[in-house]
N, C-alpha and C positions, 0 to 999 in steps of 0.2 A: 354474526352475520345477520342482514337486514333481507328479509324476504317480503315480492309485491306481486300482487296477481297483473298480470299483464294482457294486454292485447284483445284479443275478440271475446275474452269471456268478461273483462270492462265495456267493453262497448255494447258488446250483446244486454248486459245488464241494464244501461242507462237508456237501450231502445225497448227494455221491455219485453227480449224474446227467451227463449228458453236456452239457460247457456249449455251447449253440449260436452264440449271440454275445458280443460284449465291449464293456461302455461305462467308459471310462475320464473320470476327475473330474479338472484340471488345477488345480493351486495355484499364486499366484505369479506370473501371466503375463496377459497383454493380450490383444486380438483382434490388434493391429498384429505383436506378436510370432508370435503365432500363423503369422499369414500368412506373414511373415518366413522361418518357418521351414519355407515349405513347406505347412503344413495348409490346404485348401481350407472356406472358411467355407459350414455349410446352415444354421444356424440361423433361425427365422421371428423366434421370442418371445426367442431369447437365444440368447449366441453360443455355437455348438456349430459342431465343425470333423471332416473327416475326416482321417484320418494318409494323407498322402502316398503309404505304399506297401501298407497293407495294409485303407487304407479302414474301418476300426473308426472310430468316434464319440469324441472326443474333444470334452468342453462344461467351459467355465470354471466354476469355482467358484463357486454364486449362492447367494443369499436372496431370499427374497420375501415380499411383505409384500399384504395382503389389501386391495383398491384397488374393488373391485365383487362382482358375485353369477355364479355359475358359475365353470365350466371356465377362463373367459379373463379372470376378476376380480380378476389380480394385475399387481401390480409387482414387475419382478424389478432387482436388483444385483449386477452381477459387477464385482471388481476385483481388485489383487496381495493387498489387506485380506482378504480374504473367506477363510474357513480352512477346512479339509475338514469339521472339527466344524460349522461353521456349513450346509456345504450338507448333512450328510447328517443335520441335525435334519428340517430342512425332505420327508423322505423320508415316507413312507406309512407303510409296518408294518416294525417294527425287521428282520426275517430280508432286507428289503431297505436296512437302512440301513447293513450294515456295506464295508469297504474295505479291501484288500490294496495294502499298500506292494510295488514292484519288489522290497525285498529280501524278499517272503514274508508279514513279520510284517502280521496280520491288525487292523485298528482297528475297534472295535468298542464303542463308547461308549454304546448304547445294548441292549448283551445284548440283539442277536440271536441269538448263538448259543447263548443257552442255554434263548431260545426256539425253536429246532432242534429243540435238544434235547428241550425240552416239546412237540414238536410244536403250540403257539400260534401263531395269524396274531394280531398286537397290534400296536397302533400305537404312532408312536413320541411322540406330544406330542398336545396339543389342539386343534393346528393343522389336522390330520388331517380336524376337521371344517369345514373351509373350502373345500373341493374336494369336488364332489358325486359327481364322475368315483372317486370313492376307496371309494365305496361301493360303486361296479359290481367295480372291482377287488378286494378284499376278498371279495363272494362269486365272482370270479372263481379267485381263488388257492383260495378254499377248494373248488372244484371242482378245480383241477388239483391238489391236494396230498391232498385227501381218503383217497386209496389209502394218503398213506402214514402217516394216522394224525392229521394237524392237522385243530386244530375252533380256531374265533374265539372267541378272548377276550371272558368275559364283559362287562369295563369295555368292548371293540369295539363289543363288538354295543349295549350302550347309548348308546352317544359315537353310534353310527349312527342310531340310535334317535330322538335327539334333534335330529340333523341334518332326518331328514323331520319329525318336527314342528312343527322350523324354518322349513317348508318349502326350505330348501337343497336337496334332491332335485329338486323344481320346475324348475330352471336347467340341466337334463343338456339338454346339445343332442341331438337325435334320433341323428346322427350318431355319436356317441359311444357310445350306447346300444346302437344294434344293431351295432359292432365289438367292443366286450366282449361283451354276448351271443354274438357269430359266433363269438369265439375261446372259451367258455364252453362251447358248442355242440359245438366240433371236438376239446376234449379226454375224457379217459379218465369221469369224471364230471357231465355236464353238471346230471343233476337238483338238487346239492347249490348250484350257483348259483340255482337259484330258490328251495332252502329257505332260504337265508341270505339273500337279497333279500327274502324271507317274514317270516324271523324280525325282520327289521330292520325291518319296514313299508314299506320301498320297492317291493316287487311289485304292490301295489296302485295305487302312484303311476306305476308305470314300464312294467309291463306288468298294469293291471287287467281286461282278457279273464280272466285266468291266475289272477289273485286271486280273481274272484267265483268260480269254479269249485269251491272248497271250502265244502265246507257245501250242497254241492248234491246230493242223494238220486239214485243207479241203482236199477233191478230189482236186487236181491240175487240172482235166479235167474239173471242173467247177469254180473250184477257182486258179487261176494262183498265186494270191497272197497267198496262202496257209493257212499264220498264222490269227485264227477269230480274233484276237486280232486289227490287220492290215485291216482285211475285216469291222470291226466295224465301223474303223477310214475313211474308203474310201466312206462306206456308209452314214456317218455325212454327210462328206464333198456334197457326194450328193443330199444329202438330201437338205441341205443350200442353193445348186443352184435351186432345185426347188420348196420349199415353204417355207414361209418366219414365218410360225408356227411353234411353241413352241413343241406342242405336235405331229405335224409329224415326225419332226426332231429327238423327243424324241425315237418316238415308233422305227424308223429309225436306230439310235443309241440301243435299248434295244431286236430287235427281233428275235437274238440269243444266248441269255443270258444262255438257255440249254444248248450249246454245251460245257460251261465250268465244265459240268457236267459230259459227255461221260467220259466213263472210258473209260483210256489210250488204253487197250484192244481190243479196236472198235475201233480204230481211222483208217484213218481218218473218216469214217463211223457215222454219227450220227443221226440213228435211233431213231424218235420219238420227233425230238428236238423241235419240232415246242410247243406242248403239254408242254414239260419239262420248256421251255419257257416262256410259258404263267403264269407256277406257279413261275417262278421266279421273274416274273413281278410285280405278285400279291407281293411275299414278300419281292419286294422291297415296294412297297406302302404303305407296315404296317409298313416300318422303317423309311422314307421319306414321310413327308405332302403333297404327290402329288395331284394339283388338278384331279378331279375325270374325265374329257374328257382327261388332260393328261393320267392318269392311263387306262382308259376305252379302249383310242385308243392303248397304246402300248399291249395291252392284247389281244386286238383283231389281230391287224398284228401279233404277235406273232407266235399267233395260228393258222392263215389265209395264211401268205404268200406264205406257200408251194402251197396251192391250187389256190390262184392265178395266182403266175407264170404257172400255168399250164392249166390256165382257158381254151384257145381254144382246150384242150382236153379232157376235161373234158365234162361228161353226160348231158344233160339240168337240169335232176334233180338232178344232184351234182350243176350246177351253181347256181339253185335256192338253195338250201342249203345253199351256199358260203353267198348270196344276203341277207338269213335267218342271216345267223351269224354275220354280219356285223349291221344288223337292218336297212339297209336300208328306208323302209317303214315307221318308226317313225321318221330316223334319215339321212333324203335324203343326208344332207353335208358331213355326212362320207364317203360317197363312194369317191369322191375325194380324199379325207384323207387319207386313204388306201391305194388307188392306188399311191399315191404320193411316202409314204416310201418305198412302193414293189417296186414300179420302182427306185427308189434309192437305193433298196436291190440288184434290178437287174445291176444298172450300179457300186454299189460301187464295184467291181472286175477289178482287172488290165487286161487292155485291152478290156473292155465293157465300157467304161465310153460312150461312145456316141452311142452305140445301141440303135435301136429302140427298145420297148415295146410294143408289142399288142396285150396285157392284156390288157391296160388299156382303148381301145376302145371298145375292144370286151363285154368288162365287162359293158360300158357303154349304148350302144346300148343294150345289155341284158335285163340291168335294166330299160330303156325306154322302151322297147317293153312289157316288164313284167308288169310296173306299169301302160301301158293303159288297161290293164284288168281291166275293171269298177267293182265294189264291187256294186256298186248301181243297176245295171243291171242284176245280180248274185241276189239281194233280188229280184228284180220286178221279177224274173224270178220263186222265189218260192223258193230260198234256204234260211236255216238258221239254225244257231246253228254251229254242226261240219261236216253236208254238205255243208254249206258255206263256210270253212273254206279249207275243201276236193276238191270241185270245184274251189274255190280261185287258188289251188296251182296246181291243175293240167292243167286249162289254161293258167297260167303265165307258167309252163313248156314249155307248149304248145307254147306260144309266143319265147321262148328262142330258139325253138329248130328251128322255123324258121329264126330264126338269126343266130345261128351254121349253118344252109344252106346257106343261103345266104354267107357265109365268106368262106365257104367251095369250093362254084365256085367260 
């Protein structure tokens, strides 16, 4: 049997990054062999095996051939017939279809490399549009690569194009959707994933919250950039430069998901959006396996941001409130968390991008002064029940409000 390092650890190689893993393509050989020789078979949909001592992914050489509609609408064939050319047509975008023989020499049948070169994410055949899952991928890569200069191929973004009007996008199981997002999310450029999910038509289909959003009118006197569509995307980006979390990022990106609701009527006026928000948060979560701190935090910014941004003028006992809805007290790391995407809500606007915030000190000193109210000291003292709970909240006011003074001189 003929074995080739394949896919992102060639390419990772010829850009220069740090390969993290290794999947290698085997020619020439069987499962029964496989075994044989030691490799432990995982494969679900087709045989893939790990190497005995060093646990990397080793999968026979297949083709597949287009048998149904989605992600799981193939039939696959592996056999000794099956030639490294044949499995790595069947590949997504050429910069992943090329393969390194053991002695070095690099195959590469489909100039990926010198779409490297070009900095192009392109696909490698027309097959490309059979797999709906390839589209999430595609504006995923162009989020992870975007720093370093690739943009998708004109013919891509069309061949994509015609997939949703295929409806082929239709068939993304939920599941799939939000693990390319997640990982779309967690790297260096997350915004450029929804431009090219944009540019392609699929953002409408796949996450339409996010779609209606352009075209939708701000106050110019708080939003210079006007369109929420644009304030969403300014707010990613900020979000990305200040926390390196999934789920800030997320709530970040999701915490004015109402406004695509304001009827045209109000605009640019969007009374109540905060609240409207929050339920659309919610139903995206019942359409999307969102982990539950994902979903939890963007429900809360959602519904929170307004009041934060406005925290140093706000009452003590509205700050305790704010403190209350957040869950502070159970949930001490969220308050970071919060303040994170608010202050990315607050710099994603053209021409704040580098304002100060302070919220997010004032909020913090709050919650410190609030939570040295001993609860222990409060029993020894003889409360309990809902007098404890009544004195609880009115010296933590109490603590708050001397911190509004303090900030106040």
């Amino acid at each position: 049997m003929d074995v080739y390092l394949v896919g992102g650890a060639v390419r990772d190689e010829l850009l220069g990054l740090d390969v993290v893993e290794r999947d290698w393509v085997v020619v020439g050989s069987t499962p029964a062999a496989m075994e044989a020789a030691g490799y432990r078979p995982v494969g679900k949909d087709f045989p893939v095996f790990l190497h005995p001592e060093t646990n990397e992914e080793y999968a026979l050489a297949r083709t597949e051939r287009k048998s149904g509609v989605g992600y799981h609408g193939f039939t696959f064939h592996t056999g000794p017939d099956v030639s490294l050319e044949d499995d790595l047509v069947r590949r997504d975008l050429t910069i992943n279809a090329m393969a390194r023989r053991t002695s070095g020499e690099l195959v590469d049948p489909h100039a990926g490399q010198a779409d490297i070169d070009a900095r192009l994410l392109r696909h490698v055949s027309p097959a490309f549009a059979e797999d709906p899952v390839r589209v999430l991928r595609l504006a995923r890569f162009a989020a992870r690569f975007a720093a370093l200069g690739f943009q998708v191929a004109p013919e891509t973004v069309e061949l994509a194009q015609q997939m949703v009007a295929a409806g082929e996008i239709d068939h993304l199981q939920a599941d799939r959707v939000w693990k390319e997002t997640e990982r779309a999310l967690a790297g260096p450029r997350p915004r450029v994933f929804f431009e090219v999910l944009r540019e392609t038509g699929a953002l409408a289909r796949v996450f339409p919250e996010i779609d209606r959003l352009y075209g939708v009118p701000q106050p110019a006197k708080h939003h210079p950039e006007i369109d929420t569509g644009l304030h969403a995307m300014l707010v990613l980006d900020a979000a990305a430069e200040l926390s390196p979390d999934v789920a800030v990022r997320f709530a970040a990106l999701a915490h004015d998901l109402g406004k695509g609701l304001t009827p045209p009527d109000q605009w640019p006026s969007h009374h109540g959006h905060e609240q409207t928000s929050a339920r659309v948060v919610g139903e995206l979560a019942e359409r999307l396996p969102l982990p539950r701190a994902v979903r939890d935090l963007a429900i809360i910014v959602a519904r929170e941001h307004g009041r934060v941004h406005k925290a140093l003028e706000l009452r003590p006992g509205t700050v305790l409130n704010v403190l209350n809805a957040i869950d502070v007290w159970r949930r001490p790391e969220r308050l970071d968390a919060v303040l994170a995407a608010c202050e990315a809500d607050s710099r994603g606007r053209t021409g704040f991008e580098d304002a100060a915030y302070p919220a997010s000190d004032y909020l913090r000193a709050c919650y410190a002064a609030a939570r040295a109210v001993s609860t222990d000291a409060l029993i020894a003292d003889g409360f309990s029940g809902q007098a404890l709970g009544d004195e609880l909240a009115r010296r933590r006011q109490a603590a708050i409000a001397v911190v509004k003074r303090q900030y106040a001189d």
